[in-house]
Structure formats: structure tokens, C-alpha cells
C-alpha positions in Angstrom: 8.4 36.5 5.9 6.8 34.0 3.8 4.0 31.9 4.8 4.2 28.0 4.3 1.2 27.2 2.4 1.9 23.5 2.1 -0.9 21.1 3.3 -0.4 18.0 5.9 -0.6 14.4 4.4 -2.5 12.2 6.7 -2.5 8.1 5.6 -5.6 6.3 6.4 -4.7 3.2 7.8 -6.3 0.7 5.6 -4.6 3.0 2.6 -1.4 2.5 4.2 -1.9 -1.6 4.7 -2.3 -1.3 1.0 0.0 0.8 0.0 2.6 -1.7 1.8 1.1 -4.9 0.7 1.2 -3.6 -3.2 5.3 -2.6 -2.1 5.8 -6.6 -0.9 4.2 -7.8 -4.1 6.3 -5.6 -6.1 9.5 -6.5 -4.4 8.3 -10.5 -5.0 8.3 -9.8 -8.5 11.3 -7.2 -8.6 14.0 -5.0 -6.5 14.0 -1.8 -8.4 9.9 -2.2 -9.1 8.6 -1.2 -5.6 11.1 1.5 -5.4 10.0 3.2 -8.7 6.6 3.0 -7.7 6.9 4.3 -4.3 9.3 7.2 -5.9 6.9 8.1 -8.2 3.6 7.7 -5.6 5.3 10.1 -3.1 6.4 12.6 -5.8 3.3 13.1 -6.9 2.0 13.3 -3.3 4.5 16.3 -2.4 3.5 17.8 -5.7 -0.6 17.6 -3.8 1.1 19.0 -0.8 1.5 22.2 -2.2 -1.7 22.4 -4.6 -4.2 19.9 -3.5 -6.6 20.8 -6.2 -4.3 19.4 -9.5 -5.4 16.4 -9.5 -8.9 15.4 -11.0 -12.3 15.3 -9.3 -12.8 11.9 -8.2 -15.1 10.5 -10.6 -16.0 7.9 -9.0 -17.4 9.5 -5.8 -21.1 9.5 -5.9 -21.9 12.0 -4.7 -19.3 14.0 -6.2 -17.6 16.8 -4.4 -14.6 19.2 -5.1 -12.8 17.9 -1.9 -12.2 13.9 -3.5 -9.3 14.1 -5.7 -7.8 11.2 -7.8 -4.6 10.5 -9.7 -3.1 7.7 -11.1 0.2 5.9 -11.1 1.8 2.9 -12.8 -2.2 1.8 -12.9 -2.1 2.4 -9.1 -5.6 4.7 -8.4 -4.3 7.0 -5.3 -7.7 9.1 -3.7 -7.8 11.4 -1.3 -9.7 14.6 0.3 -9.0 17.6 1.1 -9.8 19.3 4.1 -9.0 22.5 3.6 -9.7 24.2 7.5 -7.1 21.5 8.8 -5.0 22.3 5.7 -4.6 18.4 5.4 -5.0 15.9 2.6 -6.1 12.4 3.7 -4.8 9.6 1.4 -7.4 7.7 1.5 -7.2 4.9 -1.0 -4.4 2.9 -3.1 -5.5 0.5 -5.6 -4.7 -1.1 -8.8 -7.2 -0.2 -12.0 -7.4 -3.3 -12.5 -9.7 -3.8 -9.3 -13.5 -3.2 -9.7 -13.5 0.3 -7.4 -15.2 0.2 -4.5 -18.1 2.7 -3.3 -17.5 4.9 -0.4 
């Protein structure tokens, strides 16, 4: 029997708010927009699911660390952490590039 190696996506809340509040800005501007993006955010979050580590080092983590990952996305910035004794990823940010990025 095969083992399922696939990790746990956990939202953080305030990624989430954004995450929804970029969707109703989108869908202000377009129907199919906030679709697409969400299609292509959740794809690549499945794709994380099973191999948390393909996505960069966050390079904007200070200091850095091999568990903060970050991808990108229709200039959305998605980061998130992997915890790999839970076998969970935390999503823990969504913004555009645009915005000046935030320490944490």
C-alpha cells in the first residue's frame, strides 16, 4: 500500500482576508479575472502540496530559513512555511508586487 505523502494546507486568516479582498477587486474589474487567478493560485498550491520545497527560498525573510517558501502569480506574492513534523504548509501571505513587502 502506498503512503500518501501529500502535506496539509493551513490559511492564515489575515492571508485568507486578503486573498478574498484581491478576488472582489478582481471581480469589480472583471468576471473571468478572479477566476483565473484563483485557478492558477490553487494550482500551484496543490502542486506545494505534494513537494513543498519547489518553490524558492523566501528572500525576503530576514532571517532566512529553508522552511519560508515564495512563489509568484499574476504579480500576486503567495508565502508560506513549511512545517514539516505536522506535514502542513501554512499560507501565510497574499500580496501584490507591487506593495512595498512587509517584514515578519
Amino acid at each position: 500500500m502506498v503512503k500518501n505523502s501529500s502535506f496539509k494546507i493551513i490559511w492564515d486568516v489575515q492571508a485568507l482576508e486578503h486573498f478574498k479582498e484581491i478576488l472582489e477587486y478582481l471581480n469589480e474589474q472583471s468576471n473571468q479575472a478572479p477566476k483565473i487567478v484563483k485557478k492558477a493560485i490553487f494550482d500551484r498550491i496543490t502542486t506545494i502540496k505534494k513537494n513543498p520545497l519547489v518553490s524558492e527560498k523566501d528572500k525576503l525573510r530576514n532571517p532566512p530559513s529553508k522552511d519560508y517558501r515564495a512563489f509568484i502569480v499574476f504579480s500576486y506574492r503567495i508565502t508560506y512555511q513549511i512545517q514539516n513534523e505536522a506535514k502542513e504548509v501554512r499560507i501565510l501571505r497574499i500580496r501584490h508586487t507591487s506593495r512595498e513587502p512587509l517584514g515578519y
